[in-house]
N, C-alpha and C positions, 0 to 999 in steps of 0.2 A: 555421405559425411554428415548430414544432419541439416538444420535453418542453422543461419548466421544468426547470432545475435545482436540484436545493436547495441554500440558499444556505451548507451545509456543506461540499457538493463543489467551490463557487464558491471557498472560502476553500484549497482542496489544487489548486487550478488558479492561483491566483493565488499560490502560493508562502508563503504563510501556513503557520506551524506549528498543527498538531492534539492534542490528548490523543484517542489513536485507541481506546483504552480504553475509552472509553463508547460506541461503535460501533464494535468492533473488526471486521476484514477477514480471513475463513477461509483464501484463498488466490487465486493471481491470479487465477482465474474469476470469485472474485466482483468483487474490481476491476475488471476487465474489465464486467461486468454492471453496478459504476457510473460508469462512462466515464473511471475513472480509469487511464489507459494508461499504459505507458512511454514513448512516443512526444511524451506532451502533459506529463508531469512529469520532467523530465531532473535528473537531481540529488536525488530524492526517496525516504525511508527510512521506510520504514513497516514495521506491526508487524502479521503474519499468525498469526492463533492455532491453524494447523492448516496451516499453504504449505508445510511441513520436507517433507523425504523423511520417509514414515510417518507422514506426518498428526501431526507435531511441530509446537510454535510455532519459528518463525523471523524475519527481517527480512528484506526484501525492497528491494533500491537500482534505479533506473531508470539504467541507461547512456545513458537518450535513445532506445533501440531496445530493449530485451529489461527483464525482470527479472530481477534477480542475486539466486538465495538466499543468504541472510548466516544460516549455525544458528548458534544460540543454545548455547554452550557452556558451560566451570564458571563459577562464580563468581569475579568479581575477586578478587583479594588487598588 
């Protein structure tokens, strides 16, 4: 029948917003390891506490096919 999903991952497949903070995602390997792809989340902005060039936090956008690193720059004004 396949792995269960947990019904966290169910709610970032289903387009539902997450506080990803309390499970935060290292970089897209680990995503990838929770089947959360680019290909299955198109429009999807999530927050990797190590995905930067150098193992920086960054943001991460799904084009639908890849992910786009968004670094984390200065502070707003």
């Amino acid at each position: 029948m396949g792995k269960e999903i947990p019904w966290s991952f169910q709610k970032i497949r289903g387009g539902e917003q997450l506080n990803l903070r309390s499970r935060p995602f290292t970089n897209v390997a680990s995503l990838t390891a929770a089947g959360v792809t680019a290909a299955r989340n198109p429009g999807a902005l999530l927050y990797l506490s190590a995905g930067g060039t150098g193992a920086v936090p960054c943001l991460a956008f799904s084009d639908g096919t890849n992910w786009k690193q968004i670094a984390i720059g200065a502070n707003a004004i």
